[in-house]
N, CA, C and O of each residue as an XYZ file, in Angstrom:
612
protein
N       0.833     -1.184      0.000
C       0.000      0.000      0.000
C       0.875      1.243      0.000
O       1.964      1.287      0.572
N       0.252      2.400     -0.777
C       1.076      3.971     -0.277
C       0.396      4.651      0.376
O      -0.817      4.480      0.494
N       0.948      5.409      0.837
C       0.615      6.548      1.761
C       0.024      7.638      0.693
O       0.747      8.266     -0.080
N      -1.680      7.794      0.783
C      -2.269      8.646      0.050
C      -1.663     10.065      0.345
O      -1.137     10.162      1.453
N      -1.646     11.188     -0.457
C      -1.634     12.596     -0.521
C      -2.534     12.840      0.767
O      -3.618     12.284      0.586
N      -2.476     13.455      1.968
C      -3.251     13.948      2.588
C      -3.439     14.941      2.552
O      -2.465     15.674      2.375
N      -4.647     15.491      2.682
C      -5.345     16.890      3.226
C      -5.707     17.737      4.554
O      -6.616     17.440      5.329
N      -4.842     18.840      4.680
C      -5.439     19.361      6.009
C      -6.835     19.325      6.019
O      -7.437     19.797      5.054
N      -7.733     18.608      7.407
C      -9.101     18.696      7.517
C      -9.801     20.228      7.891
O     -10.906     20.694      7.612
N      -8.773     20.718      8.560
C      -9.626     21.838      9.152
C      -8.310     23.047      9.237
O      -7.150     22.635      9.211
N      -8.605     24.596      9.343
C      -7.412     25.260      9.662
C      -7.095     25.485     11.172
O      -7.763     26.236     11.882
N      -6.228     24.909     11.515
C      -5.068     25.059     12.369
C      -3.631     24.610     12.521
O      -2.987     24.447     11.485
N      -3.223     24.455     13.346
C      -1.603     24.417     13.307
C      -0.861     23.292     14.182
O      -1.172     23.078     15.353
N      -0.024     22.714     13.619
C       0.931     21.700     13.926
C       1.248     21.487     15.281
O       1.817     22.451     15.794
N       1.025     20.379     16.126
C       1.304     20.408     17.347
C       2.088     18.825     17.134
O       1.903     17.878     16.370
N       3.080     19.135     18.289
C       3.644     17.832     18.616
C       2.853     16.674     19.073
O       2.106     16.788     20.045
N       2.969     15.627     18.462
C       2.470     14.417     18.898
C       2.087     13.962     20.229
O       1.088     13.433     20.716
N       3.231     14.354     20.652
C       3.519     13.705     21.976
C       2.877     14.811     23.000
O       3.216     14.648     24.172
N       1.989     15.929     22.732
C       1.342     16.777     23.508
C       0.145     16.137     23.472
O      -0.338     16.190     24.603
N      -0.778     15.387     22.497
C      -1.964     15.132     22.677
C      -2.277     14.375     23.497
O      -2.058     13.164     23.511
N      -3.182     15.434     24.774
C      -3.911     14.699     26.084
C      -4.374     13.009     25.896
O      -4.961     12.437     26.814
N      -3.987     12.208     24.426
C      -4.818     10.882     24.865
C      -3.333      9.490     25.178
O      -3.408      8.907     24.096
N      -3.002      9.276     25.406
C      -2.000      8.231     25.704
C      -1.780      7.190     24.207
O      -0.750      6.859     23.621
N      -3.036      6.919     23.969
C      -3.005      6.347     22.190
C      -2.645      6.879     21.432
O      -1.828      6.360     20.673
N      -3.122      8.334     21.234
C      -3.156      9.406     20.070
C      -1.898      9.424     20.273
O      -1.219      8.829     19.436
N      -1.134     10.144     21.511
C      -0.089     10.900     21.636
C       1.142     10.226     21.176
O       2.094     10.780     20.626
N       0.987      8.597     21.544
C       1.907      7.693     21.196
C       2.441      7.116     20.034
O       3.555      6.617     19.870
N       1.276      7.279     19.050
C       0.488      7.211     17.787
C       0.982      5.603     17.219
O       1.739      5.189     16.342
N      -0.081      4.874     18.451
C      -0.339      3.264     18.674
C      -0.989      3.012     17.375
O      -0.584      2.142     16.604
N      -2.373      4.058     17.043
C      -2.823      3.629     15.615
C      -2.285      3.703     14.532
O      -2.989      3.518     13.539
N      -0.994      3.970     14.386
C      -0.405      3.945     13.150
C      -0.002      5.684     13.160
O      -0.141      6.411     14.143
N       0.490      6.088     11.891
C       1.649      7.397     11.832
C       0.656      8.391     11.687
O      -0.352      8.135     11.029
N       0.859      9.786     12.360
C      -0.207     10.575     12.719
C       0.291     11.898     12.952
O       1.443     12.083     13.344
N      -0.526     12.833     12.729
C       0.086     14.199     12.920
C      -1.309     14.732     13.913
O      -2.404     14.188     14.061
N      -0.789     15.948     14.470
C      -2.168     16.556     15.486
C      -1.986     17.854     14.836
O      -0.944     18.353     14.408
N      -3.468     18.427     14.836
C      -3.285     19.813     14.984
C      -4.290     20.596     15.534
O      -5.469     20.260     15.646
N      -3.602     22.055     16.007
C      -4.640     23.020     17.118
C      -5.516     23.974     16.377
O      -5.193     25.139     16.144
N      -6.615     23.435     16.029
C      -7.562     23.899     15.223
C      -8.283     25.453     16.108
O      -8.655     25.711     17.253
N      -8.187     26.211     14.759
C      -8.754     27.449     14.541
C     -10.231     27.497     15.652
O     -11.191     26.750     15.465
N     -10.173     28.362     16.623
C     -11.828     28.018     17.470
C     -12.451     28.464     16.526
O     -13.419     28.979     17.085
N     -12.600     28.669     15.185
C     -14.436     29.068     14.859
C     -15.178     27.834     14.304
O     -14.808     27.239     13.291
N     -16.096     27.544     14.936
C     -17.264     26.333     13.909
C     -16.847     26.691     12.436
O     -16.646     27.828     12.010
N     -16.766     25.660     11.825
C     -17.012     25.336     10.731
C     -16.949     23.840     10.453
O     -17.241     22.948     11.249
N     -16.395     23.663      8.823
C     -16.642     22.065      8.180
C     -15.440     21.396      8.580
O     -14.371     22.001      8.659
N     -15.555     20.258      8.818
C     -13.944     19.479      8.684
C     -13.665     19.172      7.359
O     -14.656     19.454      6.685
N     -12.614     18.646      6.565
C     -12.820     17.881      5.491
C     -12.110     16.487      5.302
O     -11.099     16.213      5.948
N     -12.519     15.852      4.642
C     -11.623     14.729      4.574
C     -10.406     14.598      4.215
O     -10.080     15.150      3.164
N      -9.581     13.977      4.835
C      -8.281     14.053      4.597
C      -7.500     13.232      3.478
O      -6.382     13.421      2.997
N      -8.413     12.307      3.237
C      -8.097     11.355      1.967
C     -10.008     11.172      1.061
O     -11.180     11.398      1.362
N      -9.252     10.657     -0.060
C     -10.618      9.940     -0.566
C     -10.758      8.527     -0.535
O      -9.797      7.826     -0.853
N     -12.185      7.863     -0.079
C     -12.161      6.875     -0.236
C     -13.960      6.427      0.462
O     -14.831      7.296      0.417
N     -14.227      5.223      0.968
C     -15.299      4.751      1.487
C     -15.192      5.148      3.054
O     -14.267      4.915      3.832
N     -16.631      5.936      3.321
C     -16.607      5.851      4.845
C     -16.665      4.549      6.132
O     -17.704      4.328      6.753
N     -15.613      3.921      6.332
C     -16.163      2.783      6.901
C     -16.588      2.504      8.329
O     -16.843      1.435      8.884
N     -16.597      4.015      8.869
C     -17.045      3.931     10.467
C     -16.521      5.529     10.776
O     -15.481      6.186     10.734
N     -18.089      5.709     11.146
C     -18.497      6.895     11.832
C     -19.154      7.097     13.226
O     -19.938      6.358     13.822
N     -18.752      8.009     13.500
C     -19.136      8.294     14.826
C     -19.366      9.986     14.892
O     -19.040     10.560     13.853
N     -19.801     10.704     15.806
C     -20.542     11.812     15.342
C     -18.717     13.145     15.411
O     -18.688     14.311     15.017
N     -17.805     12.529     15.886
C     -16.616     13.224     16.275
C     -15.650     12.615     16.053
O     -14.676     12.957     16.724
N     -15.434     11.418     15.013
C     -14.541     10.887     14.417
C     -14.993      9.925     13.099
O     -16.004      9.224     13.138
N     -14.267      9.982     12.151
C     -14.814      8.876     10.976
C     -13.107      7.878     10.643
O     -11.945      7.996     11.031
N     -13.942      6.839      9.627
C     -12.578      5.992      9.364
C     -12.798      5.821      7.870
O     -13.914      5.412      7.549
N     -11.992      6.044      6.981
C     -12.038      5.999      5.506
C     -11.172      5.353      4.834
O      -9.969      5.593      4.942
N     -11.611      4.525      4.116
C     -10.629      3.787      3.373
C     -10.324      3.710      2.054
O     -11.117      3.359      1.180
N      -9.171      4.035      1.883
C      -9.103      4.086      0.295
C      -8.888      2.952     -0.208
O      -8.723      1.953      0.492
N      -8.853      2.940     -1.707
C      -8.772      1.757     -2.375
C      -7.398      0.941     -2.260
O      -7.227     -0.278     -2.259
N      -6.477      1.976     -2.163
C      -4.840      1.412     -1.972
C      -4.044      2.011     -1.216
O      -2.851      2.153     -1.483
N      -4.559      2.403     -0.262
C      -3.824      3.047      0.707
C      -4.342      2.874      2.346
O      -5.556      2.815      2.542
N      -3.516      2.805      3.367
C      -4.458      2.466      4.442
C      -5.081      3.405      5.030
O      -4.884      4.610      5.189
N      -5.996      2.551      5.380
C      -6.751      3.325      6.133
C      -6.922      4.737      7.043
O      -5.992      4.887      7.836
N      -7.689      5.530      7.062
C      -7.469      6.889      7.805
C      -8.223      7.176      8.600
O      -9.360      6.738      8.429
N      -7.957      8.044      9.841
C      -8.545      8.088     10.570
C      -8.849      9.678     11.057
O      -7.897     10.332     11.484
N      -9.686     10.057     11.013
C      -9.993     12.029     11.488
C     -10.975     11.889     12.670
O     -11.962     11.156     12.600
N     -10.659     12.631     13.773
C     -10.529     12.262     15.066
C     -10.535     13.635     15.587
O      -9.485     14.246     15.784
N     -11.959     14.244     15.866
C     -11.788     15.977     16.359
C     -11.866     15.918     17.861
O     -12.547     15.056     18.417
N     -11.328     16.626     18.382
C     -10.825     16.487     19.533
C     -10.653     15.008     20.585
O     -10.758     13.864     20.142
N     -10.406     15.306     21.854
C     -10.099     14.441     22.618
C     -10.919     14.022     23.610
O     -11.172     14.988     24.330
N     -11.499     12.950     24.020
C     -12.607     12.714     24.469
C     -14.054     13.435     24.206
O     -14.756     14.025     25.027
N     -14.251     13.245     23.037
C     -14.740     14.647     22.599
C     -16.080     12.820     22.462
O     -17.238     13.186     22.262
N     -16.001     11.910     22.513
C     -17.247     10.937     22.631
C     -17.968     11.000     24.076
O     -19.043     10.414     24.203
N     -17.389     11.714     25.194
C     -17.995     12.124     26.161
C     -19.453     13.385     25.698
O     -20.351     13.490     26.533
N     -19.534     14.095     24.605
C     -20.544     14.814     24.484
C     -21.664     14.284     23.901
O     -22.584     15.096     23.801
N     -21.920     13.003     23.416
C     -22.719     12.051     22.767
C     -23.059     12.805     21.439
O     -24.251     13.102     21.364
N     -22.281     13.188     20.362
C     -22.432     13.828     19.463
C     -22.720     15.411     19.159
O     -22.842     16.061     18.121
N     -22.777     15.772     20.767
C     -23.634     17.750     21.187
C     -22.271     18.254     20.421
O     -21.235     17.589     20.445
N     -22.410     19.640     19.668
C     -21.185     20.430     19.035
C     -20.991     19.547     17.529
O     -20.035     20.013     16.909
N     -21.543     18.599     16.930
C     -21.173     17.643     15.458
C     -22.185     17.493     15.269
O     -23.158     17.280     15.992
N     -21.991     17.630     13.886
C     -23.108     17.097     12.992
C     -22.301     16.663     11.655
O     -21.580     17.390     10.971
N     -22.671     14.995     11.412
C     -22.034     14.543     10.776
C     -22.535     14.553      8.937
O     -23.696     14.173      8.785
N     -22.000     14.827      7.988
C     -22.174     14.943      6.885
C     -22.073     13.902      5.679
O     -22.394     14.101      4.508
N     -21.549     12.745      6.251
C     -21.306     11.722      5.642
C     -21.756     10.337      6.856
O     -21.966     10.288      8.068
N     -21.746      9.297      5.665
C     -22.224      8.476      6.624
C     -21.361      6.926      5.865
O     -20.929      6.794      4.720
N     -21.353      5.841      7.127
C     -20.841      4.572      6.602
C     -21.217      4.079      4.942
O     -22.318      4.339      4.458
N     -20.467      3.562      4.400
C     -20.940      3.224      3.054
C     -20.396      4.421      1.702
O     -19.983      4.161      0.572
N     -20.640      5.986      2.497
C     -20.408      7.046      1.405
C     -19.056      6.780      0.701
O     -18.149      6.154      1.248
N     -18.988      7.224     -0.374
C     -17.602      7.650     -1.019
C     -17.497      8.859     -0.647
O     -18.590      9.356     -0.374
N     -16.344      9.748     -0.486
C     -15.821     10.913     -0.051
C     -14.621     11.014     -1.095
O     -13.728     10.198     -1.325
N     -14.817     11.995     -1.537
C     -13.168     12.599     -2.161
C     -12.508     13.111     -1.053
O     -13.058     13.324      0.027
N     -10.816     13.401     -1.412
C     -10.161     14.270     -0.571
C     -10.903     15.469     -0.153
O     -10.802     16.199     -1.139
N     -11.468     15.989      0.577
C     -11.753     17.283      0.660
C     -13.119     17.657      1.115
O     -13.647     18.565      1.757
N     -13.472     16.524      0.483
C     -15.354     16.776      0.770
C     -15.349     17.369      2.465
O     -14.490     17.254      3.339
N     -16.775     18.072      2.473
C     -16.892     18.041      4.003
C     -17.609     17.141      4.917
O     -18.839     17.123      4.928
N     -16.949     16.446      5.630
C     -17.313     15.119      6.555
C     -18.158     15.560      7.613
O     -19.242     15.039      7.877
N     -17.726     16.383      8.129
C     -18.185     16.708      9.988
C     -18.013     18.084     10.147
O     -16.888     18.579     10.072
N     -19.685     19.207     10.502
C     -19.617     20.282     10.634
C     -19.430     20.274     13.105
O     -20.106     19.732     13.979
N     -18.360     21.048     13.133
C     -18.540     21.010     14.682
C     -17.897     22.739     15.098
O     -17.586     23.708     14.405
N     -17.913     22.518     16.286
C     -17.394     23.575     16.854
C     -15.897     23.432     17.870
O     -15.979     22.779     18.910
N     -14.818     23.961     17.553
C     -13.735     23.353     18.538
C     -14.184     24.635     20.000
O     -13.793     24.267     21.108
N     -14.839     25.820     19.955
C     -14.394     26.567     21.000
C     -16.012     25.956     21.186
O     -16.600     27.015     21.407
N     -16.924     25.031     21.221
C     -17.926     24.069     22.255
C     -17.370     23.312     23.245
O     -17.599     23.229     24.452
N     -16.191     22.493     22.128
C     -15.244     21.215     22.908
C     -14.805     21.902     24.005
O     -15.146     21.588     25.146
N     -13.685     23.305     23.617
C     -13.571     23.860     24.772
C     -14.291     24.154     25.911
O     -13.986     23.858     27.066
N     -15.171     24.695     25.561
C     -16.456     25.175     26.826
C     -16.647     24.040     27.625
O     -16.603     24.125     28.853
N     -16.871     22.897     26.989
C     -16.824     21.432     27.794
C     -15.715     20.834     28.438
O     -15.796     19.659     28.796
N     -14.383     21.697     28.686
C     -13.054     21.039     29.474
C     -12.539     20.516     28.616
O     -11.314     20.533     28.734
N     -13.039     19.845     27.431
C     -12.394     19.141     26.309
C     -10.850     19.999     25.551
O     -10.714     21.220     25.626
N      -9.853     19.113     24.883
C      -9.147     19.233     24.432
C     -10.023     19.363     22.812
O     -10.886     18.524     22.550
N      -9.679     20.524     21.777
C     -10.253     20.449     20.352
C      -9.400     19.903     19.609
O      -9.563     19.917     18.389
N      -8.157     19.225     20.265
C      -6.908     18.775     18.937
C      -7.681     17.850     18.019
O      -8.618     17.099     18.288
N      -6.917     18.138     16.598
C      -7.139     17.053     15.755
C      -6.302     16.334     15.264
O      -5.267     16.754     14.748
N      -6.735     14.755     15.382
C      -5.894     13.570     14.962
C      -5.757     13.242     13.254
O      -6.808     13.417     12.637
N      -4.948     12.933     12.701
C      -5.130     12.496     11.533
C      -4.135     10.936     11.336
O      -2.912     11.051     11.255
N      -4.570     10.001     11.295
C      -3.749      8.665     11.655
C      -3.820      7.784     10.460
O      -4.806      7.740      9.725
N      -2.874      7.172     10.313
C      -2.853      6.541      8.910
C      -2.736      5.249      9.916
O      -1.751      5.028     10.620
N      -3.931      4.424      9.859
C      -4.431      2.951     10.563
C      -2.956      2.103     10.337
O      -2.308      2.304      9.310
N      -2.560      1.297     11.210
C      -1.979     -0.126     10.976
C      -0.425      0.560     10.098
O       0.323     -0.241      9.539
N      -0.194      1.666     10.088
C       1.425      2.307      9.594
C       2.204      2.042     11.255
O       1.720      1.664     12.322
N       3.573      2.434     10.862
C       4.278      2.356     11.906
C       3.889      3.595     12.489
O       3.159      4.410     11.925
N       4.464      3.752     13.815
C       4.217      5.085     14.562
C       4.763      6.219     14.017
O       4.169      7.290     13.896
N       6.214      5.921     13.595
C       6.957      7.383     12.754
C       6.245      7.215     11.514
O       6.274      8.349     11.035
N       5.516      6.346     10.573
C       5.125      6.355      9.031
C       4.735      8.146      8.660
O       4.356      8.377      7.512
N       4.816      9.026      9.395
C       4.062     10.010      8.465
C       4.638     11.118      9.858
O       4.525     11.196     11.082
N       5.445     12.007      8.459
C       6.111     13.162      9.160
C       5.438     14.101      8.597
O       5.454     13.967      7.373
N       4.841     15.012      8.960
C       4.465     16.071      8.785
C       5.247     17.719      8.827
O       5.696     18.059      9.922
N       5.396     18.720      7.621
C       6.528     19.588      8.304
C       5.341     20.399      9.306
O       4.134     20.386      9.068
N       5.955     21.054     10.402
C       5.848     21.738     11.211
C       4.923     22.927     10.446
O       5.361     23.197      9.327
N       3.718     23.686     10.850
C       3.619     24.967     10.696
C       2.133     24.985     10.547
O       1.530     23.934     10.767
N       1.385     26.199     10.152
C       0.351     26.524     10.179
C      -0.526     26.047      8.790
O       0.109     26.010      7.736
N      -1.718     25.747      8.774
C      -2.871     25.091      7.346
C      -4.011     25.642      7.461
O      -4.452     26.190      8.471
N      -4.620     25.495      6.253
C      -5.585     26.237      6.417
C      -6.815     24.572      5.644
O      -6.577     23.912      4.632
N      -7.456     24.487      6.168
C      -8.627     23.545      5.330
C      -8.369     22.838      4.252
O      -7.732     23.705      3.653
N      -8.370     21.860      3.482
C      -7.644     21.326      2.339
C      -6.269     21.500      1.725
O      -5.767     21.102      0.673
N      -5.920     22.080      2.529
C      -4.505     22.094      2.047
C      -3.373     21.026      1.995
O      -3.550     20.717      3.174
N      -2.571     20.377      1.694
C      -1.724     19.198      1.511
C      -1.407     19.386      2.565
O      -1.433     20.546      2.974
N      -0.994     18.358      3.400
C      -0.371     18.472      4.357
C       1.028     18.494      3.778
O       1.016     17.856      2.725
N       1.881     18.837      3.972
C       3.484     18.100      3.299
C       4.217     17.506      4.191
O       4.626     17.995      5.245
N       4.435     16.188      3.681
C       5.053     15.601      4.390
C       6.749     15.316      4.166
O       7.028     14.825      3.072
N       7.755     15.546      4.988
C       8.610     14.870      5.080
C       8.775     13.597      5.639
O       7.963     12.962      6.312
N      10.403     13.153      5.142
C      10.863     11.440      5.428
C      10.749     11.819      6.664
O      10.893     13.017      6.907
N      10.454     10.862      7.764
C      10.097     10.272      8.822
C      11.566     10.442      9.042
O      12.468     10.201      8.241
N      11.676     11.011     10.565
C      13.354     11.271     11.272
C      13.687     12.588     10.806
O      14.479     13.189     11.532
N      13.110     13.451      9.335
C      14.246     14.524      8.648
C      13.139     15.478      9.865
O      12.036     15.204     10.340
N      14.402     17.090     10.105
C      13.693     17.738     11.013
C      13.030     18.478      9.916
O      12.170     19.321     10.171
């Protein structure tokens, strides 16, 4: 499999891995992953790859492309403690999604109001933990993420 082209989901900015409040995320047990500290205004997320939605939840989805593994977009952190309050999901199991489409309309400064962390996960399923370096810096919504080789600073 390759590592699809990814897309920034939402605009904000590059945070270290190893800051995200979840012990999984932070470790990035699900495979190679970047976080970032999303912009507080509501708006759309978008998908970060194209492919089939294969599991949704109202604050995270899982998409799979045809040749590439699996992905995972993941808005904030314990953010399944709100039973879906702040999301509304735009896609559903079964959909096709292009890169970009919009998946999940939410609010990160709700998450906040709720004690919640708003980071966002982006995890490439079943990769190694380093599989996906991301450079450092600020995005705005669909934008490529760019990635560097895994280890380069």
């Amino acid at each position: 499999m390759t590592t699809p082209p990814l897309l920034c989901p939402y605009d904000g900015s590059t945070v270290p891995l190893a800051d995200v409040p979840d012990p999984v995320l932070a470790q990035g047990i699900l495979g190679g992953s970047v976080a970032l500290e999303p912009e507080r205004h509501p708006g759309v997320a978008l998908a970060p790859v194209g492919g089939r939605v294969h599991t949704r939840h109202p604050h995270a989805l899982i998409i799979r492309p045809a040749d590439a593994p699996a992905t995972l977009l993941h808005l904030g952190v314990d953010t399944v403690h709100l039973q879906g309050d702040g999301f509304r999901s735009l896609a559903e199991v079964g959909d096709v999604v292009a890169a970009g489409d919009p998946v999940v309309e939410w609010d990160p400064g709700f998450v906040i109001e709720h004690g919640l962390s708003p980071v966002v996960v982006v995890a490439l399923l079943d990769t190694p933990p380093g599989a996906l370096a991301v450079r450092p810096g600020r995005y705005r919504a669909g934008d490529p993420l760019v990635v560097s080789e895994p280890g380069a600073s």
